[in-house]
Structure formats: C-alpha cells, structure tokens
N, CA, C and O atoms as CSV, one atom per row, in Angstrom:
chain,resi,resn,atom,element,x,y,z
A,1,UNK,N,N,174.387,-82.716,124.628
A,1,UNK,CA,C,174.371,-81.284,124.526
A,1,UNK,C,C,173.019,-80.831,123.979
A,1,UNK,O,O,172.336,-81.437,123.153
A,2,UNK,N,N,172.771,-79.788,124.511
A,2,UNK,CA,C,171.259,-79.510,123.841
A,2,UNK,C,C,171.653,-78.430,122.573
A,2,UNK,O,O,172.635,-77.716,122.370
A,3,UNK,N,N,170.128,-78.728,121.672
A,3,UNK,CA,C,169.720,-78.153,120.602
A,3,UNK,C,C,169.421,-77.101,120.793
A,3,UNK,O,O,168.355,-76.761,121.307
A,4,UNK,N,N,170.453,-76.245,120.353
A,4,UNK,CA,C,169.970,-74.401,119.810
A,4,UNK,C,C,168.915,-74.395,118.969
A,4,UNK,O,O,168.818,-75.090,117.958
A,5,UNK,N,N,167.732,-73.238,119.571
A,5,UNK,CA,C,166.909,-72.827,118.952
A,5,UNK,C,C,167.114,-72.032,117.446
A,5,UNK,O,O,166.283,-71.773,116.575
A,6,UNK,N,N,168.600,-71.755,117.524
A,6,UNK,CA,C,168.373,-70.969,116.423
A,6,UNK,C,C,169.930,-71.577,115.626
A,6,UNK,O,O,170.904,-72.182,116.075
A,7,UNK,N,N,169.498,-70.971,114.006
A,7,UNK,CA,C,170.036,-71.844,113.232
A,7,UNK,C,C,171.113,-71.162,112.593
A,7,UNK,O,O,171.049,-69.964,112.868
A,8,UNK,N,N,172.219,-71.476,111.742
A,8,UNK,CA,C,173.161,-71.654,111.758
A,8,UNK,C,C,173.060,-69.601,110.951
A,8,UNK,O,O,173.867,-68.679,111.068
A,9,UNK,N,N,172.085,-69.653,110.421
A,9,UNK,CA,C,171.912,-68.735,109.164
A,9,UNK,C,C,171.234,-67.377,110.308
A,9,UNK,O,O,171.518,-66.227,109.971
A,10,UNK,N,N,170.473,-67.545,111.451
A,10,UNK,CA,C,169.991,-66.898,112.642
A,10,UNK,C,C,171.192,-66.285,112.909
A,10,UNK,O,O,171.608,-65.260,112.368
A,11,UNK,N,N,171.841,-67.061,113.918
A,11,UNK,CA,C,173.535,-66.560,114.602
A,11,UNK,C,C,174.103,-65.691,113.637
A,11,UNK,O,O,174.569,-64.621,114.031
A,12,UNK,N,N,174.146,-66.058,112.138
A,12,UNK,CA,C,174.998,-65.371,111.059
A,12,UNK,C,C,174.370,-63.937,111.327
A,12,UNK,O,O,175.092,-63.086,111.846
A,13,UNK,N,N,173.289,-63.687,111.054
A,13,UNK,CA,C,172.431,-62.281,111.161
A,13,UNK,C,C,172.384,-61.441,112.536
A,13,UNK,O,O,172.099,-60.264,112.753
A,14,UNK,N,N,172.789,-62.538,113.414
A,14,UNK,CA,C,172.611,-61.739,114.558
A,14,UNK,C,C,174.295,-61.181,115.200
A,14,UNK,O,O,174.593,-60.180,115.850
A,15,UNK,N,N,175.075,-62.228,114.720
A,15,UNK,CA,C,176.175,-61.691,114.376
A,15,UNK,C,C,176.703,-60.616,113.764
A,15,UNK,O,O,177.538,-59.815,114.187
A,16,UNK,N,N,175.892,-60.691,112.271
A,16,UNK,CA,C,176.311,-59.383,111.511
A,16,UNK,C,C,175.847,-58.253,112.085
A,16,UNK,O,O,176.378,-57.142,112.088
A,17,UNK,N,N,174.448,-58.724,112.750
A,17,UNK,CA,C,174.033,-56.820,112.991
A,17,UNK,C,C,174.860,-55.951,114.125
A,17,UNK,O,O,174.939,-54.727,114.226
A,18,UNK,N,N,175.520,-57.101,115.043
A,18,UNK,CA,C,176.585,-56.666,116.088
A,18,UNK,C,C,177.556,-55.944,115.108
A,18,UNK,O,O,177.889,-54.778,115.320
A,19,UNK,N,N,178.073,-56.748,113.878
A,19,UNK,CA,C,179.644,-56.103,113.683
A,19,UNK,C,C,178.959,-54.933,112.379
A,19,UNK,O,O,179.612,-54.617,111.384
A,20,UNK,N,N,177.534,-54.422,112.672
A,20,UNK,CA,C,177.376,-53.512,111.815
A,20,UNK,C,C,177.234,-52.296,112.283
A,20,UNK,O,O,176.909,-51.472,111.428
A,21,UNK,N,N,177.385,-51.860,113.478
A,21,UNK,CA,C,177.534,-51.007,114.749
A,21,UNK,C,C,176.507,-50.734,115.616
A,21,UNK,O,O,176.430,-49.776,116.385
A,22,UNK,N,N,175.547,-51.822,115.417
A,22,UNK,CA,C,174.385,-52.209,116.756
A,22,UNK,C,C,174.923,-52.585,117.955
A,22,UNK,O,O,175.753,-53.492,118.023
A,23,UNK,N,N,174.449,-51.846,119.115
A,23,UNK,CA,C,174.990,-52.356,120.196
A,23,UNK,C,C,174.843,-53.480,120.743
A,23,UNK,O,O,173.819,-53.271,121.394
A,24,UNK,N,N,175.200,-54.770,120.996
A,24,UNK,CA,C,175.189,-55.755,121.867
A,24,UNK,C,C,173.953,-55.648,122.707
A,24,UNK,O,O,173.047,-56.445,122.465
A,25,UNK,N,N,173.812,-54.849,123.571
A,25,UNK,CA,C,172.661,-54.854,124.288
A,25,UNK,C,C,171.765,-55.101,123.824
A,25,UNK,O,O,171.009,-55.939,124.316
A,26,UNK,N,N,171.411,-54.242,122.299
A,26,UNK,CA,C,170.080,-54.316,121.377
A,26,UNK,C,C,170.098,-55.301,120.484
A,26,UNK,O,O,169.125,-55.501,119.757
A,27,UNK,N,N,170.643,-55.663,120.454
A,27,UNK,CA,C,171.105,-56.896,119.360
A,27,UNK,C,C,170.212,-58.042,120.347
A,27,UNK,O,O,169.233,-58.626,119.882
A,28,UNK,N,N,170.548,-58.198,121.326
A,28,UNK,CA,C,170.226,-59.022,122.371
A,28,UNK,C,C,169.016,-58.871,122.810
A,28,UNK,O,O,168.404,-59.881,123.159
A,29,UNK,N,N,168.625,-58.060,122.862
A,29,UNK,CA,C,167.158,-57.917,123.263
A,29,UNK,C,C,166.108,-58.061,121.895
A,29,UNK,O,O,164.898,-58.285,121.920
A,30,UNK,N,N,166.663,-57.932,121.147
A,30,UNK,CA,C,165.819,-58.177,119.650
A,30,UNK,C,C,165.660,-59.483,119.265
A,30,UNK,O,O,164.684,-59.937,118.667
A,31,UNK,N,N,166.462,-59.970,119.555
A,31,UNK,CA,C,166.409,-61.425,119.209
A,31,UNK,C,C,166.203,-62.323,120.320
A,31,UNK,O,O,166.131,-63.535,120.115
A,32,UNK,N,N,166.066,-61.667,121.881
A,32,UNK,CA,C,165.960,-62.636,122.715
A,32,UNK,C,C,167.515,-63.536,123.394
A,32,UNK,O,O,167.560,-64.566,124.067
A,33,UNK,N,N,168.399,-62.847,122.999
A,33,UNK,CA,C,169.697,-63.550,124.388
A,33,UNK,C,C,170.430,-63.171,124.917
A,33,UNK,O,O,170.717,-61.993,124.707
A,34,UNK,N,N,170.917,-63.664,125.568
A,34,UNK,CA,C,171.708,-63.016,126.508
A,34,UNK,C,C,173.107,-62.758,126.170
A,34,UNK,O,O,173.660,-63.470,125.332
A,35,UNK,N,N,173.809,-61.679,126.821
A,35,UNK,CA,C,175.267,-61.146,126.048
A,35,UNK,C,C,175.541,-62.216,126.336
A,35,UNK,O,O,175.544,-62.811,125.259
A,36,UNK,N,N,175.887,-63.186,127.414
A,36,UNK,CA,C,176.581,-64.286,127.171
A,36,UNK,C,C,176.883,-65.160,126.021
A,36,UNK,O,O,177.937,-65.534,125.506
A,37,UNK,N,N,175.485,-65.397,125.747
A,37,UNK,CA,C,174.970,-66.257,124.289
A,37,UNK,C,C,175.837,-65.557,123.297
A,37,UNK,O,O,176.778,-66.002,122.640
A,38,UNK,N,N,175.429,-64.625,123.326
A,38,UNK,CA,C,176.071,-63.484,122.028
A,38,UNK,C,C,177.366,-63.701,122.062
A,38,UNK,O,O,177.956,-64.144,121.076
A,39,UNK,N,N,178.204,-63.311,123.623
A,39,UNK,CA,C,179.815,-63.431,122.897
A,39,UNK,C,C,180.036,-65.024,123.013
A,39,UNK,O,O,181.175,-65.317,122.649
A,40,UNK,N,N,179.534,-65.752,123.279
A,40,UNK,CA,C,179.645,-67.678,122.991
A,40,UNK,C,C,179.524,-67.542,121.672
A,40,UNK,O,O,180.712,-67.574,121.351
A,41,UNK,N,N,179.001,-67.429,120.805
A,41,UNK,CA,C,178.428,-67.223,119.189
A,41,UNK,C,C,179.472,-66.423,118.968
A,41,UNK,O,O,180.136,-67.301,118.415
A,42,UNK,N,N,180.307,-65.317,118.931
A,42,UNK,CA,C,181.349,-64.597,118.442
A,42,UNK,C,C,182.235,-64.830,118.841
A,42,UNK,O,O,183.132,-64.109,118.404
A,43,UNK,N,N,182.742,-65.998,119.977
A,43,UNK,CA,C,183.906,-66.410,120.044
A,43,UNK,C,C,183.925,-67.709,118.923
A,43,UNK,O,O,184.761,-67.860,118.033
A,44,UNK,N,N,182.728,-68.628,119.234
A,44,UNK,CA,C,182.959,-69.577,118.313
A,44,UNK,C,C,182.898,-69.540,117.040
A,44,UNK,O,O,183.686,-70.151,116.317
A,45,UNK,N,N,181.814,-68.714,116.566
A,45,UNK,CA,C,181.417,-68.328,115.015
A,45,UNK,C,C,182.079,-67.204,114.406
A,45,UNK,O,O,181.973,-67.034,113.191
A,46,UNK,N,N,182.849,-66.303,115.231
A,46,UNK,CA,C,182.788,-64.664,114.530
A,46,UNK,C,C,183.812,-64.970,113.249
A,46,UNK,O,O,184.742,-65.766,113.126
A,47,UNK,N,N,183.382,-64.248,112.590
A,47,UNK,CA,C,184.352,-64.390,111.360
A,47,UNK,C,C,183.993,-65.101,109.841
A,47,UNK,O,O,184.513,-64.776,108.774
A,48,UNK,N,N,182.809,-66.314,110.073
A,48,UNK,CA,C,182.470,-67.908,109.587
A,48,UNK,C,C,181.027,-67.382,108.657
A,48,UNK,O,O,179.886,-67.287,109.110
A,49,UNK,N,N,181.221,-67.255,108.050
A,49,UNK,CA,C,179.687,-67.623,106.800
A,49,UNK,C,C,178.780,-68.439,107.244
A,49,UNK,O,O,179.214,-68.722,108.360
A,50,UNK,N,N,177.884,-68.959,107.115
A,50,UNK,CA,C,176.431,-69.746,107.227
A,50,UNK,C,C,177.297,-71.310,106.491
A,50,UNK,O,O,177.221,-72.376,107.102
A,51,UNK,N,N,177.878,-71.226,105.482
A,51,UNK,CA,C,178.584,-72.682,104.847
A,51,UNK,C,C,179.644,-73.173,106.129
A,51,UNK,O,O,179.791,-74.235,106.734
A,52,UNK,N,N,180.276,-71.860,106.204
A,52,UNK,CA,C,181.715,-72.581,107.425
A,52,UNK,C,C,180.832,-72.931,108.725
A,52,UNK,O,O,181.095,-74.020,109.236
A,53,UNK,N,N,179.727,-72.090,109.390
A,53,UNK,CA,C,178.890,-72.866,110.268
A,53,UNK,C,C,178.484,-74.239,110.077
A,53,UNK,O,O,178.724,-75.234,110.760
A,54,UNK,N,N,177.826,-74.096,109.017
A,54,UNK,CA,C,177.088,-75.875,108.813
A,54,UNK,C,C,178.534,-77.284,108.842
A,54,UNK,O,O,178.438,-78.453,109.214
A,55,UNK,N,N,180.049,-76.348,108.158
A,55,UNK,CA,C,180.551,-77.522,108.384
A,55,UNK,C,C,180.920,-77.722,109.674
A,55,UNK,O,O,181.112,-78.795,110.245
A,56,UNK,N,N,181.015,-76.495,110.139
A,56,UNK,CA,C,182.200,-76.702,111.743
A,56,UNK,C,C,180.720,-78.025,112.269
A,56,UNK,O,O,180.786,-79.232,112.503
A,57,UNK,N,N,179.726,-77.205,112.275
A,57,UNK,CA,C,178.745,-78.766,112.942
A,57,UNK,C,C,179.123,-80.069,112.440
A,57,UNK,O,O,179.583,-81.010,113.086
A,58,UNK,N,N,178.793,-79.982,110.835
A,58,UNK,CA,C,179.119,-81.682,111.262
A,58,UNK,C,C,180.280,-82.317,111.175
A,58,UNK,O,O,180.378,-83.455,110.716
A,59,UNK,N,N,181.331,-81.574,111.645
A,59,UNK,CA,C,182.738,-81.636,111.481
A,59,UNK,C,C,182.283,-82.200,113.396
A,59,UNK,O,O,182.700,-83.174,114.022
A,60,UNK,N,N,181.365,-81.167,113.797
A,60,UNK,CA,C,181.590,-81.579,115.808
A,60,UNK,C,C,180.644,-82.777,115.575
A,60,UNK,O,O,181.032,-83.486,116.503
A,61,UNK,N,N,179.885,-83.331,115.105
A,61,UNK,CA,C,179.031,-84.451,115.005
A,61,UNK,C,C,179.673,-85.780,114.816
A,61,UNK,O,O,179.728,-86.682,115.653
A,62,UNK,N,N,180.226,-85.783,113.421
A,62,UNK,CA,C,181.485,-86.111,112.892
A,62,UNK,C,C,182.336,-87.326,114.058
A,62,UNK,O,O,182.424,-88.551,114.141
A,63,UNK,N,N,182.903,-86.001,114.903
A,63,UNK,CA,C,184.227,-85.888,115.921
A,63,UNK,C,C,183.176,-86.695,117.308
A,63,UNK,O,O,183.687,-87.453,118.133
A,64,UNK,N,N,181.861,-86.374,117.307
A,64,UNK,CA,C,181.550,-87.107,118.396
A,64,UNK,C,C,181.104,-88.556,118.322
A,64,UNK,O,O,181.038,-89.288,119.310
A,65,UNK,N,N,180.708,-89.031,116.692
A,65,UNK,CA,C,180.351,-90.492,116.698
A,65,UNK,C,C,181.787,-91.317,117.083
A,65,UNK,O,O,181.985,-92.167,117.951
A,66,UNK,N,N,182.981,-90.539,115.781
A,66,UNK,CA,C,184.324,-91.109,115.914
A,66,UNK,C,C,184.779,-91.221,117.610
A,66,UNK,O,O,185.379,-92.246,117.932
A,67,UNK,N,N,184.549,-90.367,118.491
A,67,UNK,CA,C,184.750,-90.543,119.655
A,67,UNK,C,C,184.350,-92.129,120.453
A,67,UNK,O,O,185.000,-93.005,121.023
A,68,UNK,N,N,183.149,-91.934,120.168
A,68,UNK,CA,C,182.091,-92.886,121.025
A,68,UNK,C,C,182.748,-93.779,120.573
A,68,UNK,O,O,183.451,-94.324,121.424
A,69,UNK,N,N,182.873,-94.395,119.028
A,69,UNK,CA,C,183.296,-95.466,118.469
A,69,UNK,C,C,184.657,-95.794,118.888
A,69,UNK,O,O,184.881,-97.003,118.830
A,70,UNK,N,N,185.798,-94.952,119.363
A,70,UNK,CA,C,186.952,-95.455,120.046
A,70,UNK,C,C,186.675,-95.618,121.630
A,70,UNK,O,O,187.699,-95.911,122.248
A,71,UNK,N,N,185.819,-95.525,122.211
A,71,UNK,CA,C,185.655,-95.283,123.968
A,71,UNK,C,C,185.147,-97.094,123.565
A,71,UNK,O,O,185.792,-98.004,124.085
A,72,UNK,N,N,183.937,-97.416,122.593
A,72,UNK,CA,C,183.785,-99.120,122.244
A,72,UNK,C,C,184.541,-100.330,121.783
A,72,UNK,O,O,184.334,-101.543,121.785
A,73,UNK,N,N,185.598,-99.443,121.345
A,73,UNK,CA,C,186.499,-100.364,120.862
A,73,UNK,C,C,187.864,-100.386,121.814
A,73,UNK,O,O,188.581,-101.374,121.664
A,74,UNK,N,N,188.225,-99.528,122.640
A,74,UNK,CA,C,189.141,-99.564,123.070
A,74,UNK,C,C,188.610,-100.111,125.067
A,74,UNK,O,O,189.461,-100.057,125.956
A,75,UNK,N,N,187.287,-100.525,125.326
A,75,UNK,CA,C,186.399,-101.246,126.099
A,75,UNK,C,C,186.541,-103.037,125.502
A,75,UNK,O,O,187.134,-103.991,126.005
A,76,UNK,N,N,185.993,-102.962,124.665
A,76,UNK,CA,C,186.530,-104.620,123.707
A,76,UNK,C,C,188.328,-104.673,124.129
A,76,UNK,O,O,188.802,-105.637,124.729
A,77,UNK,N,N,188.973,-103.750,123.795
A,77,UNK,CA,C,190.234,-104.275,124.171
A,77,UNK,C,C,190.613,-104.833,125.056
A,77,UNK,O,O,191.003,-106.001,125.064
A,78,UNK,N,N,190.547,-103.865,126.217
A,78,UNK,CA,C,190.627,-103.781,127.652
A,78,UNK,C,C,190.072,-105.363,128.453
A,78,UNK,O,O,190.726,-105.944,129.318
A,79,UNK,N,N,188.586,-105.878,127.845
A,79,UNK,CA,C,187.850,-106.874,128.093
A,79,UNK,C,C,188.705,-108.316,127.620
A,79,UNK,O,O,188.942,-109.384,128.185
A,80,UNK,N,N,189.005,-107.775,126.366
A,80,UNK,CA,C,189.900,-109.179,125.502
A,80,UNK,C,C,191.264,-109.551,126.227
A,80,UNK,O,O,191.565,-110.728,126.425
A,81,UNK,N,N,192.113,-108.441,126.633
A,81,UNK,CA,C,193.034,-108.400,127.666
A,81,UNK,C,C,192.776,-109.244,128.903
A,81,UNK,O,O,193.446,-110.226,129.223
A,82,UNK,N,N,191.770,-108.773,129.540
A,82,UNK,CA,C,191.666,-109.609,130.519
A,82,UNK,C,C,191.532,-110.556,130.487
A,82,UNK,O,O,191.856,-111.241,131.457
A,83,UNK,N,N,190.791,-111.315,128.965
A,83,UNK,CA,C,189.856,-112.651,129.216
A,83,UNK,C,C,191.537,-113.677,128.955
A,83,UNK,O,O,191.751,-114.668,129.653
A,84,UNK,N,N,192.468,-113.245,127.962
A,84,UNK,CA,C,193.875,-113.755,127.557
A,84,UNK,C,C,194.475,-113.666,128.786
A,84,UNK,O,O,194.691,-114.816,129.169
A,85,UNK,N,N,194.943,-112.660,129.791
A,85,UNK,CA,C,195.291,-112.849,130.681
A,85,UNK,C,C,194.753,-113.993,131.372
A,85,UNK,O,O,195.530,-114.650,132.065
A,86,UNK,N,N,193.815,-114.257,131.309
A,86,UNK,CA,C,193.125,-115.657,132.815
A,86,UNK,C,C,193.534,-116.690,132.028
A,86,UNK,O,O,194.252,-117.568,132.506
A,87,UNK,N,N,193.145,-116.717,130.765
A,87,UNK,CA,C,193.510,-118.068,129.930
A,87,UNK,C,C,194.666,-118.705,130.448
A,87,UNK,O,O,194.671,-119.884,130.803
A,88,UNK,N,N,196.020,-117.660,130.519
A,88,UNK,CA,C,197.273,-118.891,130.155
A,88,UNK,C,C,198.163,-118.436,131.402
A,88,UNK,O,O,199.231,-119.003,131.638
C-alpha cells in the first residue's frame, strides 16, 4: 500500500476545518485533494484525535506482520503434510 503524504496530525486539521463549516470543495483545494480523499479520511478517521490515528496505524501494521506470519506458517504446514503423507 502506498505512503500518504500527509500525516496523521495533517488529516486531523483538514478534517476539522471541514466539520468547522468550510466547504469540502475549499477544504480540498487548500490543501491539495480530492473530495474523494477527503470523504476516504472521514469515513475512516472522522470522529478520531491525532492519538486514536497513530494507534488505528499501528494497530493496521500490527494486523499486517501478524497476517504474513500466519500465510508462513500455515505454508510450513501444508508442506509438512505432504512430506508425512509420502512417508508412510
């Protein structure tokens, strides 16, 4: 997944100035993104402080090593299976 240019404490501000009765449009053009970007960031973030941002990340960081590490181990299984199967 690629790296957002902007940081956890960015989104927070650009967030707030939306729910401070700036329009979306201008919000977006001030900072450079697109409404898309904007409601992606207020579906995932709206609501969340700069602290609850930083954890939800490495809560998804977290969730993606633990991933990888069961897709390797449950590959070793699969392999060990087979090799017991031919054995006997």
């Amino acid at each position: 997944m690629r790296k957002s240019k902007f940081s956890e404490s960015q989104i927070a501000v650009v967030l707030k100035e939306a729910e401070a009765g700036t329009s979306v449009a201008d919000v977006c053009r001030q900072h450079g993104i697109s409404s898309a970007t904007f409601y992606q960031w207020r579906s995932k973030y709206g609501g969340m402080s700069v602290s609850d941002m930083q954890g939800l990340k490495e809560l998804d960081t977290e969730n993606g090593r633990l991933k990888r590490m069961y897709a390797e181990l449950s590959l070793d299984h699969e392999l060990l299976k087979e090799v017991l199967k031919k054995k006997f």
